[in-house]
LOBA-555924 format. One line per field, with one value per residue (C-alpha): residue in one letter; x, y, z; residue number from 0. Coordinates in pm, 1 decimal. Layout:
// residues N
residu	A/...
px	X/...
py	Y/...
pz	Z/...
num	NUM/...
//
This chain:
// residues 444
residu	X/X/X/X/X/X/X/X/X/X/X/X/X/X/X/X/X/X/X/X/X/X/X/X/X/X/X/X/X/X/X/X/X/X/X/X/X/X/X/X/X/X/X/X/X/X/X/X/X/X/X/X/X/X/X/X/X/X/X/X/X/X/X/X/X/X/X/X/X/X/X/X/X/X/X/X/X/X/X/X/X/X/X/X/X/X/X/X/X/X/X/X/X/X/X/X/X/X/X/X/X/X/X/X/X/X/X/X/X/X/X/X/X/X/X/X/X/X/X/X/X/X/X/X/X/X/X/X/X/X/X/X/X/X/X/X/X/X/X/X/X/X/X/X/X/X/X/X/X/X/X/X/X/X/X/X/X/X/X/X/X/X/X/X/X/X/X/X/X/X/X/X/X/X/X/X/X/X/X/X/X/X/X/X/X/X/X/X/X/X/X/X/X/X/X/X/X/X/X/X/X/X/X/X/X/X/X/X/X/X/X/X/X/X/X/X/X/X/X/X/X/X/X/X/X/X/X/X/X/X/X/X/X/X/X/X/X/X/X/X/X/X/X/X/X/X/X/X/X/X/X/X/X/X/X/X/X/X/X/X/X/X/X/X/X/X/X/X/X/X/X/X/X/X/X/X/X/X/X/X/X/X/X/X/X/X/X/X/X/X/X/X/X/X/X/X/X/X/X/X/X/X/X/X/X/X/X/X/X/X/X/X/X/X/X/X/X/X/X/X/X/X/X/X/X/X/X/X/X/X/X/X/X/X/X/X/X/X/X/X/X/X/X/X/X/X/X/X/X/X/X/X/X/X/X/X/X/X/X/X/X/X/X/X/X/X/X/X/X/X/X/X/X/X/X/X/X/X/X/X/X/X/X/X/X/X/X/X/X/X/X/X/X/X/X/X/X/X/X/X/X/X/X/X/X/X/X/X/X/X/X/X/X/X/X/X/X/X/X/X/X/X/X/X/X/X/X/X/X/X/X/X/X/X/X/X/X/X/X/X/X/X/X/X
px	-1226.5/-1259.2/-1457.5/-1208.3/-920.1/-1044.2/-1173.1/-775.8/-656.1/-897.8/-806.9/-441.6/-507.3/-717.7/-448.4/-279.2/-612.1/-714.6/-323.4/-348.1/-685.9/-643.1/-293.2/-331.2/-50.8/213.5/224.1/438.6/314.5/564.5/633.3/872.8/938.2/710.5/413.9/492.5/450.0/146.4/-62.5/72.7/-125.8/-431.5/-453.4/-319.0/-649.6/-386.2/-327.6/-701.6/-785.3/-524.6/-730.5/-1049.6/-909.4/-771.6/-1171.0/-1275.5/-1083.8/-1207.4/-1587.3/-1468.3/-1351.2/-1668.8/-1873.9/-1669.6/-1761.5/-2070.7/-2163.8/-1989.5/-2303.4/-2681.3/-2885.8/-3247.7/-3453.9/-3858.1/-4080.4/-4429.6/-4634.6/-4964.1/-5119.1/-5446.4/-5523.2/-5833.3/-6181.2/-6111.8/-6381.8/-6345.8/-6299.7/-6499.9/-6578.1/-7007.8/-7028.1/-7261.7/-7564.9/-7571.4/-7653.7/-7350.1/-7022.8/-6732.3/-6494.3/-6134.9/-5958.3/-6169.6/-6119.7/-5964.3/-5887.8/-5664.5/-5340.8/-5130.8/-4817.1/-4514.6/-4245.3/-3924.5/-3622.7/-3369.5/-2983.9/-2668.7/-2377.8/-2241.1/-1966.3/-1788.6/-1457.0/-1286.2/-1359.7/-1539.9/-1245.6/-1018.8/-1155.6/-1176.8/-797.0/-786.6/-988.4/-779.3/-431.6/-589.4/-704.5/-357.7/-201.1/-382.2/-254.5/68.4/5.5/-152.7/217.1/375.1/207.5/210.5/587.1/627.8/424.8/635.1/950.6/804.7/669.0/1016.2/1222.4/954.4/1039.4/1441.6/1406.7/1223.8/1543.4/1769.9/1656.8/1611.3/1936.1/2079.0/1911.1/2099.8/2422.7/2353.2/2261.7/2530.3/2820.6/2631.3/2726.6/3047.6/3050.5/2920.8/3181.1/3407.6/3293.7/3302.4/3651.1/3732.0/3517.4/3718.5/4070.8/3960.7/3880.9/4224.4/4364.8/4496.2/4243.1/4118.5/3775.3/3802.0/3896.2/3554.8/3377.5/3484.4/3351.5/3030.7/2991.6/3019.7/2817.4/2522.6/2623.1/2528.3/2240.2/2134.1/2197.3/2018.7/1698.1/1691.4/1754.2/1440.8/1237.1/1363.6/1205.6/886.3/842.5/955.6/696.0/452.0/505.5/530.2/189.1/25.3/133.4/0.2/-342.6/-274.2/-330.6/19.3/36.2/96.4/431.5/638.0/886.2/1109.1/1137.1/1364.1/1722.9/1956.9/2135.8/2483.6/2592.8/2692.6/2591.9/2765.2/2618.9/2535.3/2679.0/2511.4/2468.4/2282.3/2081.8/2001.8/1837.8/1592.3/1519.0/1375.7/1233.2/1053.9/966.2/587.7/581.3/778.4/487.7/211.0/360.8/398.6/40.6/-47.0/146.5/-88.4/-321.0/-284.0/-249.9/-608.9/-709.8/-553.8/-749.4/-1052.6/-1045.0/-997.8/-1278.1/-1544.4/-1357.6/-1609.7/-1938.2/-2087.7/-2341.8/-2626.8/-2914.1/-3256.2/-3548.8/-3865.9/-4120.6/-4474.0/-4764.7/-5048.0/-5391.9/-5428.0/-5175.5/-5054.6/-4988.7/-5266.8/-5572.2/-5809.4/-5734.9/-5888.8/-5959.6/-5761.5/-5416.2/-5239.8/-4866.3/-4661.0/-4266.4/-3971.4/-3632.7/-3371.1/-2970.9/-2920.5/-2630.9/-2500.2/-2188.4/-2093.9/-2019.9/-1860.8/-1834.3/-1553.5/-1292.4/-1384.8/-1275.6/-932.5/-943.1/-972.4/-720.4/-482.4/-558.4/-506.1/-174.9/-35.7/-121.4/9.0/357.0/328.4/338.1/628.2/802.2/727.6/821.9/1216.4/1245.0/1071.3/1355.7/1575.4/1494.8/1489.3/1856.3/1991.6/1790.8/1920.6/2308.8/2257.9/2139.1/2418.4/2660.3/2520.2/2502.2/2871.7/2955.2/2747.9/2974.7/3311.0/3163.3/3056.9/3460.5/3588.1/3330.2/3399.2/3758.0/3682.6/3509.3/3771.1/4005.2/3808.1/3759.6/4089.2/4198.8/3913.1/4032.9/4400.5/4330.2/4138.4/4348.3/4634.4/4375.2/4324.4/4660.3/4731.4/4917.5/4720.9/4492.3/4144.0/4086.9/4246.8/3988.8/3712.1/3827.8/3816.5/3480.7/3348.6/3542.7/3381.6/3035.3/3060.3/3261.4/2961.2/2712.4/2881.2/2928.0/2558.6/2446.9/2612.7/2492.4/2082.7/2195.3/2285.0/1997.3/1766.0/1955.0/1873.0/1501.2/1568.7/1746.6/1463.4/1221.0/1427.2/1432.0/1036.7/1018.5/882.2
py	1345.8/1002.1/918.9/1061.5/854.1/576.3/642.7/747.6/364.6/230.3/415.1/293.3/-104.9/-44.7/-53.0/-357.2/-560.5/-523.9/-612.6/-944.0/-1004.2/-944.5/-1175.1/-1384.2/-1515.5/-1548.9/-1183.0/-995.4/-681.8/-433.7/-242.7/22.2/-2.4/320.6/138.5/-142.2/108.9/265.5/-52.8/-221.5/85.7/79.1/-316.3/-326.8/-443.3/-399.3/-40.1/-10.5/-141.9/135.2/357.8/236.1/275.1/653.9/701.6/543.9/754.6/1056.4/941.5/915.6/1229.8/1374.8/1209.1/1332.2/1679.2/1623.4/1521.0/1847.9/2008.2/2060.0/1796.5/1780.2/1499.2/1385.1/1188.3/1038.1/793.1/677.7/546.0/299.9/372.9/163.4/317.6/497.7/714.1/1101.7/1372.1/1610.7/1876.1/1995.3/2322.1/2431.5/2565.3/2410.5/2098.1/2104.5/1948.0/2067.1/1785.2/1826.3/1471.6/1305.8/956.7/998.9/650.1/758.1/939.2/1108.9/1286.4/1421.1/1556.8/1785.2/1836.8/2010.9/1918.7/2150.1/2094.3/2333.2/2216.1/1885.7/1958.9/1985.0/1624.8/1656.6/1918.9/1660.5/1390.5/1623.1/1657.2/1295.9/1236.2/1446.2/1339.2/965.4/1099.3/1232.1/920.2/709.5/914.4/887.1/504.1/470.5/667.1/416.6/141.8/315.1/347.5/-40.2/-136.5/80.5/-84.5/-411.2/-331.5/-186.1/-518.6/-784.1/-560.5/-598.8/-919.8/-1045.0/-838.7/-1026.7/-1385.4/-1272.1/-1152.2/-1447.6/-1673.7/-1480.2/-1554.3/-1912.3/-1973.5/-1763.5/-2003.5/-2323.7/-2161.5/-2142.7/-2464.1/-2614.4/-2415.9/-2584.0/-2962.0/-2921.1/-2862.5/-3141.7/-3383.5/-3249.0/-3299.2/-3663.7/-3754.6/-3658.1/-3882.5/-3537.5/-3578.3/-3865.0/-3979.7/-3863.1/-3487.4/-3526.6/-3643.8/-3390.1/-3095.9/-3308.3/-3333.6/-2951.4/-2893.2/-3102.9/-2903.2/-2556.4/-2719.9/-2765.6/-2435.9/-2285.0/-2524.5/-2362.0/-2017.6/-2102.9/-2158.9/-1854.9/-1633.8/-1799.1/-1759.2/-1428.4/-1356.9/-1509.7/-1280.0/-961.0/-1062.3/-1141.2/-757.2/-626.9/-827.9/-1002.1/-1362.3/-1518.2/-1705.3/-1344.4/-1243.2/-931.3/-746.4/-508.7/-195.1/-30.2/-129.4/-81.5/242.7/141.7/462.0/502.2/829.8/969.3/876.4/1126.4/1098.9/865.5/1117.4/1320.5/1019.5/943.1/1296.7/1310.9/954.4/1069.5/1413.7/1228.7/893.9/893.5/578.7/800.3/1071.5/853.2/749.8/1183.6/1209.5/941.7/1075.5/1390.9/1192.8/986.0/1361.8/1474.0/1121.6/1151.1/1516.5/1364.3/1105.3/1387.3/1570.6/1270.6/1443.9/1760.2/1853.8/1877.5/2135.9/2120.8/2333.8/2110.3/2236.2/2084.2/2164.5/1908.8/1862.8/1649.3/1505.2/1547.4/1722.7/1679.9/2076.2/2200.2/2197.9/2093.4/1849.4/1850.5/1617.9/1818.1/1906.9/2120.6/2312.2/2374.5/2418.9/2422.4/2535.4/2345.3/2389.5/2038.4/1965.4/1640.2/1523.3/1215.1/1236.6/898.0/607.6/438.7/599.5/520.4/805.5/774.0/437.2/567.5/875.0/597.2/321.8/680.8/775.6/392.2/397.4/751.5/629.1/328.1/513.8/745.2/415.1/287.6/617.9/588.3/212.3/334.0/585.2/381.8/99.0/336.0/479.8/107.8/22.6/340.2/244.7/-92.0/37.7/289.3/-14.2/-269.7/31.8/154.0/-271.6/-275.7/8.8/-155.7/-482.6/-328.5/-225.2/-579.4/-741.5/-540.6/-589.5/-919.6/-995.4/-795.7/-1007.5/-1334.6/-1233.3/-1209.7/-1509.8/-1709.2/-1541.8/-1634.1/-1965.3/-2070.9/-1967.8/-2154.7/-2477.8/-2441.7/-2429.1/-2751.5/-2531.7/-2568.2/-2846.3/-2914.0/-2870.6/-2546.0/-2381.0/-2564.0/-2336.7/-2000.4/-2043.8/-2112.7/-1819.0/-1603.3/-1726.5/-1651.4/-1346.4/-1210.6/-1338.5/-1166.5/-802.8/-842.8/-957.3/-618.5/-398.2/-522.5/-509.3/-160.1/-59.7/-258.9/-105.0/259.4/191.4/73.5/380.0/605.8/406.8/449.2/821.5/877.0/936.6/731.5
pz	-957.6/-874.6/-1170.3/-1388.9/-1244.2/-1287.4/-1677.8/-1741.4/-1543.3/-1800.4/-2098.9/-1995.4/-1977.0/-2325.3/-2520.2/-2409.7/-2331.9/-2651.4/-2755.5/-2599.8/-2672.6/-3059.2/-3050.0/-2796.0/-2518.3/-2863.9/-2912.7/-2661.2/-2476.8/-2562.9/-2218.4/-2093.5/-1684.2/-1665.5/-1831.9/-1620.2/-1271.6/-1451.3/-1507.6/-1196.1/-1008.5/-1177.8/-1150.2/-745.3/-522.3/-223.7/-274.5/-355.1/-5.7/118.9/-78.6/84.3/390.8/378.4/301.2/582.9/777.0/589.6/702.6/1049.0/1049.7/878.6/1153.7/1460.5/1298.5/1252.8/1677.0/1727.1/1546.6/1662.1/1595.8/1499.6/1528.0/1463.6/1640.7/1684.2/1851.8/1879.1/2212.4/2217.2/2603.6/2764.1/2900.5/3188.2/3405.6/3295.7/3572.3/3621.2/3871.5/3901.5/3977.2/4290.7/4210.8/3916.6/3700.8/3472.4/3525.5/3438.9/3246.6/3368.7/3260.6/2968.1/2851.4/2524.9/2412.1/2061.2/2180.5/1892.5/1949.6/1735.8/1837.4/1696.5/1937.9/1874.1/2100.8/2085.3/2229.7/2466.3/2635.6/2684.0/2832.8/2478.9/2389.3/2075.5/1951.0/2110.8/1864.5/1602.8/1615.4/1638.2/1382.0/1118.1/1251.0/1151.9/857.0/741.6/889.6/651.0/348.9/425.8/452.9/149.3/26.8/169.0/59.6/-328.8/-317.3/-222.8/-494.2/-704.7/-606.7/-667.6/-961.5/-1079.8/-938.8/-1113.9/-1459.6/-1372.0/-1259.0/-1608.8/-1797.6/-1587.9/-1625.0/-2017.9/-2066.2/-1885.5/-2113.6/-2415.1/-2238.5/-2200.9/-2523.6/-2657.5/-2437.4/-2609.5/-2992.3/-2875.3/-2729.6/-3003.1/-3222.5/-3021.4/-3066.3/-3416.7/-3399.5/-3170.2/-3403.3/-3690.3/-3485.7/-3360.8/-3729.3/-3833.9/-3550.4/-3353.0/-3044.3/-2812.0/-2760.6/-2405.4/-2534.2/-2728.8/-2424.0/-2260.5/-2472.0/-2491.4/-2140.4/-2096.1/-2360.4/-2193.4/-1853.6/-2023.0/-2187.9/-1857.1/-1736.6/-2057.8/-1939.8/-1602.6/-1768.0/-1950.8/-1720.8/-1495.8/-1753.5/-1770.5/-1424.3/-1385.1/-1708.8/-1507.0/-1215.4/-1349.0/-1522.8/-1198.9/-1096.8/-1352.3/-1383.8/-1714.0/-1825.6/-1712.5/-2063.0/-2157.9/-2283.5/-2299.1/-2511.5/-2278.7/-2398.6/-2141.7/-2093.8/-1860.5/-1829.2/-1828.3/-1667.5/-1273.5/-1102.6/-843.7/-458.1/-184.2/120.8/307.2/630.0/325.1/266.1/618.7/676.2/330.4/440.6/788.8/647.6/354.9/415.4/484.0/752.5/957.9/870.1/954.4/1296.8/1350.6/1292.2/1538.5/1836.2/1762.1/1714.2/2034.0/2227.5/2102.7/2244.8/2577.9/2577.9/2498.0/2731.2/3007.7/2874.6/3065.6/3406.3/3305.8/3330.5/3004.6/2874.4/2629.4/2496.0/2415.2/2239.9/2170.3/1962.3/2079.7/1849.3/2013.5/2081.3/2332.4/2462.5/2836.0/2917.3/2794.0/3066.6/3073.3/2849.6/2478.9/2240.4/1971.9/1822.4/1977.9/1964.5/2276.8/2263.3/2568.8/2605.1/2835.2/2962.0/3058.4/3296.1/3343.6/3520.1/3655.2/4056.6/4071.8/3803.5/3983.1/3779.2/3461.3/3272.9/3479.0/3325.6/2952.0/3012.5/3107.8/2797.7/2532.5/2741.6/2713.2/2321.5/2307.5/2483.9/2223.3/1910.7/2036.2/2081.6/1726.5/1608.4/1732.6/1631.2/1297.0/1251.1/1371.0/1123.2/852.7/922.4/904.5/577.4/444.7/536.8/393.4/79.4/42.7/151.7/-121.2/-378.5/-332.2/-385.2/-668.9/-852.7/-711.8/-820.5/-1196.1/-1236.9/-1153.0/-1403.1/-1693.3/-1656.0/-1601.0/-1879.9/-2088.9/-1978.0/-2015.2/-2409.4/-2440.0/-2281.0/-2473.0/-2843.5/-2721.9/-2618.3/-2890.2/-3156.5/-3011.9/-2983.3/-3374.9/-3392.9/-3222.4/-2971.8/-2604.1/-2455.7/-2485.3/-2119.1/-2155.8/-2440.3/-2181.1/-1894.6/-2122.0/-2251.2/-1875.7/-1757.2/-2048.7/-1941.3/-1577.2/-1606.6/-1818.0/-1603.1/-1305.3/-1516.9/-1614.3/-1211.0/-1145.4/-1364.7/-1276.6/-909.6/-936.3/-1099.9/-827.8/-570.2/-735.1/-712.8/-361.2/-291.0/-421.0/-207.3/134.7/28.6/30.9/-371.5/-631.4
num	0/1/2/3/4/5/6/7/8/9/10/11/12/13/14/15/16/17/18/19/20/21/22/23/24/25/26/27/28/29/30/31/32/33/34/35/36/37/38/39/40/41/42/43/44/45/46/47/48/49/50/51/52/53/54/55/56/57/58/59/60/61/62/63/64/65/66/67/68/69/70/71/72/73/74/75/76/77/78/79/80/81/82/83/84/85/86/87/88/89/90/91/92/93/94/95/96/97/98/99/100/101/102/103/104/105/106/107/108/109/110/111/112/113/114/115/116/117/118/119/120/121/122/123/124/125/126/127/128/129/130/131/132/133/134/135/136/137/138/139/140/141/142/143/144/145/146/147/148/149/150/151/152/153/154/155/156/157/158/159/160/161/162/163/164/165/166/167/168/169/170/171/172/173/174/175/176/177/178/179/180/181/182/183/184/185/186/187/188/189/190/191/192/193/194/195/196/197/198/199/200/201/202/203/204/205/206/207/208/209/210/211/212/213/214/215/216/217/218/219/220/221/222/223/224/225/226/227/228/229/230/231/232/233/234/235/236/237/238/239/240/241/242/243/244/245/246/247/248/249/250/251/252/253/254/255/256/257/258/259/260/261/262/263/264/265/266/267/268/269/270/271/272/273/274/275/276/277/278/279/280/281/282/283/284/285/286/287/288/289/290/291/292/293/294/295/296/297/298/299/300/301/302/303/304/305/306/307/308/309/310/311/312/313/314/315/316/317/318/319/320/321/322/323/324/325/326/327/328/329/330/331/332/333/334/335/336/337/338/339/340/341/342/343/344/345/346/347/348/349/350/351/352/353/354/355/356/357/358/359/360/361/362/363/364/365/366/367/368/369/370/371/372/373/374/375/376/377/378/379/380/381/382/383/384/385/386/387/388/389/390/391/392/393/394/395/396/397/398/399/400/401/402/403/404/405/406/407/408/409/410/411/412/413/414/415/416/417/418/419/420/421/422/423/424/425/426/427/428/429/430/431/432/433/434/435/436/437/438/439/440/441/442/443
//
């Protein structure tokens, strides 16, 4: 399954690797906001390492499971012993004597034992639970982490748009501008303006030249970061294919909001899962209060070997059965000790888990607040820049006619600018505040 993942991430990037690669940093990457999430995934070493560490957590839990099992182990030695006198016993009566402890000098022995455990006071179930609780905490980390890449992912793409389409504006105002100095020129050659009025156009021209300069520049490094996200040379440029949805939906109450927030958001799973998982701990730090039982088998295949009498200079098999009891009498309080460390944790993540929700009802307010401004804020700039059009169409036909000041058609076409700066501000802020909004929620 794994495998397969990652063959579709790399099936994904082909297409736009090879892109750049045949075209170079001059040809733009054509890329919708969805593309944009999708390669931003597959390219993300931080929620790779998030990945990594959800298995880790999967291993631990695999090896907690595993102590709970019987165990089989193997081993051997061999034993170089000195020259030692044999025993013997001589029979009465007789001439012979019978050997009881020979000097064997090579030793060989192999051994197979198998240990089950019987009973520990429920601490290997205890850290079984643990175990799993971290396990699931760690998903619902790596969610978390997923869904803030997500939302970055999303704001870098918006945040490119913006800066572009902030550019356009600029460079629209210097048109007009420059619309507008011909006119003066023309008016000061026929003796109806002042060198000052052309100064003045000149100067503002020069002041939105500036403006477009910085614009510039805003895009390249906004190009730049959204390449970094997505793992492409930062020379590398981009046609956006998504625009924004000039449409407002409706908003939920934010009481509504509040509630999917704290059912759905998966930080406020994780910490669940560690107050479960800090229970099982506290359990299984109990469990040392206990005796604990296990069942030992061995299975002994030597030369010579020790149980067998008299002893022989041969292999032989011998095997053995044990309950082994062990329980410690007094260790100073020790396991009093660790009961109290997994309670202090435990009372520790129920504290993070109320300032957690906490935190996440006040992000989830602010949202709502800045999303309910950015609507309110949308109706002012459209009528604004309704209003600044017609001002600017008014004002300049009476400066062609010789009817209203220089200064005056100066004003308009700044008005125009900004009020179209401000209706466009609003519209991207409402659309970063939806993506917000979906993140505080728990969905993607």
């Amino acid at each position: 399954m794994k495998r397969n993942r990652t063959l579709a991430s790399l099936l994904l990037l082909l297409p736009l690797s090879l892109l750049v690669a045949q075209g170079g940093p001059s040809s733009p990457v054509e890329l919708t906001v969805d593309d944009c999430v999708r390669m931003g995934l597959s390219y993300s070493k931080g929620l790779d390492s998030s990945r990594w560490e959800v298995e880790h957590s999967r291993f631990q839990l695999k090896e907690v499971q595993a102590s709970a099992l019987p165990s089989l182990s193997l081993s051997g030695t061999y034993t170089r012993l000195s020259k030692t006198p044999s025993f013997g016993v001589t029979i009465p009566g007789s001439d012979s004597t019978f050997v009881l402890n020979p000097s064997i000098a090579d030793n060989y022995s192999s051994q197979l034992t198998l240990k089950a455990p019987l009973f520990t006071g429920g601490k290997l179930s205890s850290l079984t639970t643990a175990a799993r609780s971290g396990l699931e905490a760690a998903k619902e980390l790596y969610n978390r982490d997923r869904k803030e890449l997500v939302l970055t992912l999303r704001s870098s793409y918006w945040n490119l748009y913006r800066a572009r389409e902030l550019e356009g504006l600029i460079l629209e105002n210097v048109e007009l501008i420059k619309v507008h100095l011909e006119q003066v020129n023309r008016f000061y050659d026929q003796g109806l303006a002042k060198t000052n009025e052309v100064l003045k156009v000149k100067v503002q021209l020069s002041s939105v030249e500036l403006k477009r300069v910085e614009a510039t520049n805003g895009v390249r490094l906004a190009s730049k970061t959204l390449a970094s996200l997505l793992g492409l040379p930062l020379e590398t440029t981009f046609a956006l294919k998504t625009d924004v949805q000039r449409e407002i939906a409706g908003v939920r109450p934010v009481e509504t909001l509040v509630e999917e927030a704290l059912r759905n958001r998966p930080e406020i799973k994780a910490a669940s899962h560690s107050i479960k998982a800090g229970e099982a701990q506290v359990k299984a730090a109990k469990g040392d209060l206990y005796p604990s039982l296990a069942l030992l088998g061995n299975y002994t295949y030597a030369r010579p070997n020790s149980r067998i009498m008299p002893v022989e200079e041969k292999f032989n098999d011998t095997w053995d059965v044990s309950l082994a009891l062990s329980f410690d009498l007094w260790n100073w309080g020790i396991a009093r000790h660790k009961a109290g460390q997994a309670r202090a944790r435990l009372i520790q993540s129920r504290d993070q888990s109320v300032a957690l929700k906490d935190a996440v009802t006040l992000e989830v307010h602010q949202i709502y607040n800045d999303t309910v401004q950015a609507v309110e804020k949308i109706k002012v700039a459209q009528e604004g820049v309704a209003l600044a059009q017609e001002n600017y169409r008014i004002t300049n036909e009476r400066f062609k006619a010789g009817l209203t000041l220089n200064s005056e058609l100066l004003d308009a076409e700044v008005a125009l600018l900004q009020a179209k700066v401000d209706n466009t501000q609003s519209w991207i802020d409402y659309e970063l505040n939806k993506e917000k909004l979906k993140k505080a929620l728990g969905q993607e």
